[in-house]
N, C-alpha and C positions, 0 to 999 in steps of 0.2 A: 517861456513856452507860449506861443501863439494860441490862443482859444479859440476853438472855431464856432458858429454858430449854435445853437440847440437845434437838435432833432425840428422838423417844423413843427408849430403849433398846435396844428391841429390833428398831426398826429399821435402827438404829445395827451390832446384832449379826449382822443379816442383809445389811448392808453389807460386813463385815468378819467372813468366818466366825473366831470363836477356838476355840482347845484350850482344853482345862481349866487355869484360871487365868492367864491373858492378859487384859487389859485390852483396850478399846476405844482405841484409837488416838484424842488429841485431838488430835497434829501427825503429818502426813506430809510427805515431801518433798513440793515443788511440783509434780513432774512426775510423781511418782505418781500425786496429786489429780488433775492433768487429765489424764488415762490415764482414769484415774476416770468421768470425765464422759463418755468414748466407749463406755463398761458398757454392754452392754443391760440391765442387772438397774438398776429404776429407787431402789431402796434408795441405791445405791452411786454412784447420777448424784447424789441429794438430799445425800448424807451428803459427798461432795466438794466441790460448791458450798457448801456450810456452813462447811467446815473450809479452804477458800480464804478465805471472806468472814472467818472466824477468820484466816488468817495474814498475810494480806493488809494488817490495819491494823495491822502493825508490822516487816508485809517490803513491800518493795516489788516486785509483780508486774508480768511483763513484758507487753508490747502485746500478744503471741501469748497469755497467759492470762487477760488482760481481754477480748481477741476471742471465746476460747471459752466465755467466763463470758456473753458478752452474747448466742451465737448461740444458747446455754443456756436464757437466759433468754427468749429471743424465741419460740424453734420447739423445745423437749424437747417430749415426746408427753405429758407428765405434768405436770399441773398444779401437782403438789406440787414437782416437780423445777424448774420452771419460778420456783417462789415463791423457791423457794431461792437459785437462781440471784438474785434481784431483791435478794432481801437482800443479799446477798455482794457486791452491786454498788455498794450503800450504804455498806459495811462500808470496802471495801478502800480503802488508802493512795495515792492518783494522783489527779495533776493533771490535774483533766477539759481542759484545753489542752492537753496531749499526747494525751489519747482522746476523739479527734473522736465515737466514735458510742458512747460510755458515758450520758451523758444523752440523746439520741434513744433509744435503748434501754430506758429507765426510760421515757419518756414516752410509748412504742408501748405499754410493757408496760401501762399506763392506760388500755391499751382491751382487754385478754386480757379471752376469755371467761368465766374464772373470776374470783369475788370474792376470792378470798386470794391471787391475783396481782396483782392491783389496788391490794388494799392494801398486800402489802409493795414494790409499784412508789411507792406515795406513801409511806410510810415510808421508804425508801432514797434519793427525791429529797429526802426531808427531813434527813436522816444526812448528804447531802454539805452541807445547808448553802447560805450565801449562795454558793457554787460552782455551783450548781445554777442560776443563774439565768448563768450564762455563756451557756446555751441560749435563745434568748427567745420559747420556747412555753413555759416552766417552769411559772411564774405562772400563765398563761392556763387550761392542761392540769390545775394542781392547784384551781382555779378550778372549771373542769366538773364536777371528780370530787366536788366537795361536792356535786352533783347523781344522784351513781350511788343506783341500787337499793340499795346493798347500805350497811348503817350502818357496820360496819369501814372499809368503802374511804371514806365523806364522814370519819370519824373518822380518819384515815390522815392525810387532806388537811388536813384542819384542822390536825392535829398539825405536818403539813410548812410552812405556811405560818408557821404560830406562831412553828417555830426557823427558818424563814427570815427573818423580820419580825425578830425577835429580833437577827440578828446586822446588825440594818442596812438593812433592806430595804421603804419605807414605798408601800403599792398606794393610786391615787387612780383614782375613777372618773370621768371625762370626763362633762359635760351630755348628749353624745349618746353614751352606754352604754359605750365603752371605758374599760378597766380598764386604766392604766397603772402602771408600779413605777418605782422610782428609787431607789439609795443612797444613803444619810444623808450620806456626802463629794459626791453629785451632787448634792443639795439644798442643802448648806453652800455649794459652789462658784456655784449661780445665784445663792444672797444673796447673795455677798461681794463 
């Protein structure tokens, strides 16, 4: 998995005021972070969701910090805080069958009003993977979004389908226009 940059710097700093020679925090405890997210300072709602979506794929987070990561993700007043959220959703370590509304959440966030929401909602459907398709708008939903405005979000989509296709997952288009998917073990099973 490609790392992408940290949040900038200094917003990073303004998240997390420091004293002279203190370091920006890359782990916090868990319940610091989502403390974090109840901030009204929206630095510090971005810089949480981040640093969850950091801890999160290699601690496993509880239903109660997936919950506030998706209501994050869905309804923050900040767009940017919002993306963050989407990311972090990607990120973290959980079996979307135990978080019934982790994928609905990714696939609403494909209709937020902002393009850099959009796209890291189709990036992070694509992070979880042939998992993602436990939902069955998955497909359909990253389907449309090659159709948005905005070139990041059809690039998102693209990208999401790619590594889902990738682990298995082959889409046929029906004579009269639907788009169906099926697993490579659900195809092997109709020949066998």
């Amino acid at each position: 998995r490609q790392k992408e940059a940290p949040i900038i710097p200094s917003l990073a700093r303004s998240a997390f005021p420091l004293t002279e020679g203190q370091e920006i925090p890359v782990r916090a405890s868990i319940s610091t972070l989502l403390d974090q997210l109840n901030s009204p300072d929206d630095a510090k709602r971005a810089w949480a969701s981040y640093l969850l979506g950091q801890t999160g794929e290699t601690e496993a987070l509880s239903e109660q910090a997936v919950s506030l990561l998706v209501q994050t993700a869905l309804h923050d007043r900040s767009s940017g805080v919002r993306a963050r959220a989407a990311e972090a959703l990607g990120r973290i370590a959980v079996d979307v069958s135990h978080s019934s509304h982790l994928l609905p959440a990714l696939i609403a966030a494909l209709h937020d009003k902002d393009r850099g929401v959009r796209a890291q909602a189709a990036k992070a459907l694509g992070e979880r993977g042939r998992e993602a398709t436990h939902h069955p708008d998955t497909i359909s939903e990253l389907l449309l979004a090659l159709r948005d405005d905005s070139d990041s979000v059809r690039f998102r989509a693209a990208e999401a389908l790619k590594r889902i296709m990738a682990q298995g997952v082959r889409l046929f288009r029906r004579w009269w226009g639907k788009v169906e998917w099926r697993t490579v073990e659900q195809l092997a099973d109709v020949q066998g």
